[in-house]
C-alpha positions in Angstrom: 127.5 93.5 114.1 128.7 94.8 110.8 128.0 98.6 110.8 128.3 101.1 113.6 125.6 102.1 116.4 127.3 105.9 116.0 126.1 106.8 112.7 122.6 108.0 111.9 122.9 107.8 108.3 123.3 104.1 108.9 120.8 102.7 110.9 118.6 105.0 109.0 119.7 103.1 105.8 118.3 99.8 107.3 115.3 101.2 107.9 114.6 102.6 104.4 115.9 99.6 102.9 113.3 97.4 104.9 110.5 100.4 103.9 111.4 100.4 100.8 112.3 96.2 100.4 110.0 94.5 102.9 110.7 91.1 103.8 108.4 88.4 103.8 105.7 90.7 102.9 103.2 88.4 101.6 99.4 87.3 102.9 99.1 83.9 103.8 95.5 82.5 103.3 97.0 79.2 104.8 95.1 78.0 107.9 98.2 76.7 109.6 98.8 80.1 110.5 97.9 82.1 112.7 96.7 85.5 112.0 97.2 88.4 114.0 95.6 91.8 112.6 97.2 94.8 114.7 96.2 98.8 113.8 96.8 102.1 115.6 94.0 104.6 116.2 96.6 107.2 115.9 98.8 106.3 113.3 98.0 104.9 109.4 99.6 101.5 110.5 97.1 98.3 109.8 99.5 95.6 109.4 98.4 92.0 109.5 101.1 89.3 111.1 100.7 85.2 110.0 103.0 83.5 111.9 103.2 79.4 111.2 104.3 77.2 114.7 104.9 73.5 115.0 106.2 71.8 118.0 107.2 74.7 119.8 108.9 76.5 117.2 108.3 79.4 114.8 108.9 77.8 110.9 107.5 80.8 109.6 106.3 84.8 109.8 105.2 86.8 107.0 103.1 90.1 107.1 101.3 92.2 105.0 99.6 95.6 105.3 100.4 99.2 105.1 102.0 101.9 107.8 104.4 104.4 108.2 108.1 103.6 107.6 108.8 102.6 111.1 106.1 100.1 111.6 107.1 98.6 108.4 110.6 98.2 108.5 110.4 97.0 112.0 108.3 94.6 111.1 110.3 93.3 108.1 112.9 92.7 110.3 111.1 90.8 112.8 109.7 88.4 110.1 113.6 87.9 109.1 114.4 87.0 113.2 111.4 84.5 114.4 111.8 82.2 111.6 113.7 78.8 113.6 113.4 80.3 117.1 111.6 78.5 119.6 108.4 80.3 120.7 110.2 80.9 124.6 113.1 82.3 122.4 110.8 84.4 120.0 109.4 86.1 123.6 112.5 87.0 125.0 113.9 88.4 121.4 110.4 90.7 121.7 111.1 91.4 125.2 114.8 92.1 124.5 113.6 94.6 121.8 110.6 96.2 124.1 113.5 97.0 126.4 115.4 98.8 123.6 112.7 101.0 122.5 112.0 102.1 125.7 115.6 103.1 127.0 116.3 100.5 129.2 119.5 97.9 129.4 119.0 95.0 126.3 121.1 92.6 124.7 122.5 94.3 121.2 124.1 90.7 120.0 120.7 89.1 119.7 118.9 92.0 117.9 120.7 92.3 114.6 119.3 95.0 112.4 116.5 95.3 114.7 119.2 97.8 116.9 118.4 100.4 114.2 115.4 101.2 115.8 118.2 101.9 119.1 117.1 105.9 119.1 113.2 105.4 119.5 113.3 105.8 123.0 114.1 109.5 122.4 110.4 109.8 120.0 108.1 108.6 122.8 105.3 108.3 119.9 107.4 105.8 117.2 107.4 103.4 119.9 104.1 102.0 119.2 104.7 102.2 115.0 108.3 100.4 116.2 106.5 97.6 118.2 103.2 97.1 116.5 104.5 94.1 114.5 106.2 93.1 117.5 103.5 93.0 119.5 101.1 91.0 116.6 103.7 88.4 117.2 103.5 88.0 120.7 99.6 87.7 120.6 99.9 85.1 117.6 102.5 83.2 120.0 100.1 82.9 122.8 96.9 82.1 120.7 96.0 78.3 121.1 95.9 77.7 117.2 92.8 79.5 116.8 92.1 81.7 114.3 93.4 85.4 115.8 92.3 87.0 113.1 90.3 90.1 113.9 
């Protein structure tokens, strides 16, 4: 890791550059995909998830939708980390991340920029913007190829 855990102004940076510069921010009409549509009752976030799996592996995760800076930076990264994971690997990368967010011992080498999000923990109520793409993925990983959509 390139830039240091000890600055705010840093992991801050990621996140507005991932706000401001999503990744893979595109919606994918392709029926390969499977479609995950998460929202929040008590937040604006209402982001949708595609995520495209063959043989066991994620190829492929794009998102589109709208929410607050969190949501959306979080799940920019995400759709930069799936992408040639297998879908056991993809699980423990959420789980690893899960643990993060909520305090608890996780492995920082396998999160990349994703450890931006490190200070959540401490704003009980970002943890659901900071997961909600996170946890589209994880229902798109455990659909059976149907359409999750809805």
């Amino acid at each position: 890791m390139s830039f240091s855990l000890d600055d705010p102004m840093i992991l801050r940076g990621i996140i507005m550059d991932h706000y401001k510069n999503p990744r893979n921010f595109e919606e994918v009409k392709d029926p390969r995909y499977r479609t995950i549509h998460m929202d929040s009752a008590s937040c604006i976030d209402d982001i949708y998830i595609h995520v495209l799996i063959e043989d066991g592996k994620v190829v492929d995760c794009k998102w589109h939708g709208s929410g607050c800076a969190i949501s959306m930076a979080s799940t920019s990264i995400l759709s930069e980390q799936v992408p040639g994971l297998t879908v056991e690997e993809a699980e423990e990368r959420i789980d690893n991340f899960n643990h993060m967010l909520m305090g608890e011992a996780y492995s920082k080498d396998e999160l990349g920029e994703a450890i931006c999000f490190l200070n959540v923990h401490r704003e009980p109520a970002r943890i659901t913007c900071a997961n909600i793409g996170w946890r589209g993925l994880r229902k798109a990983l455990r659909e059976d190829g149907k359409d999750g959509q809805g």
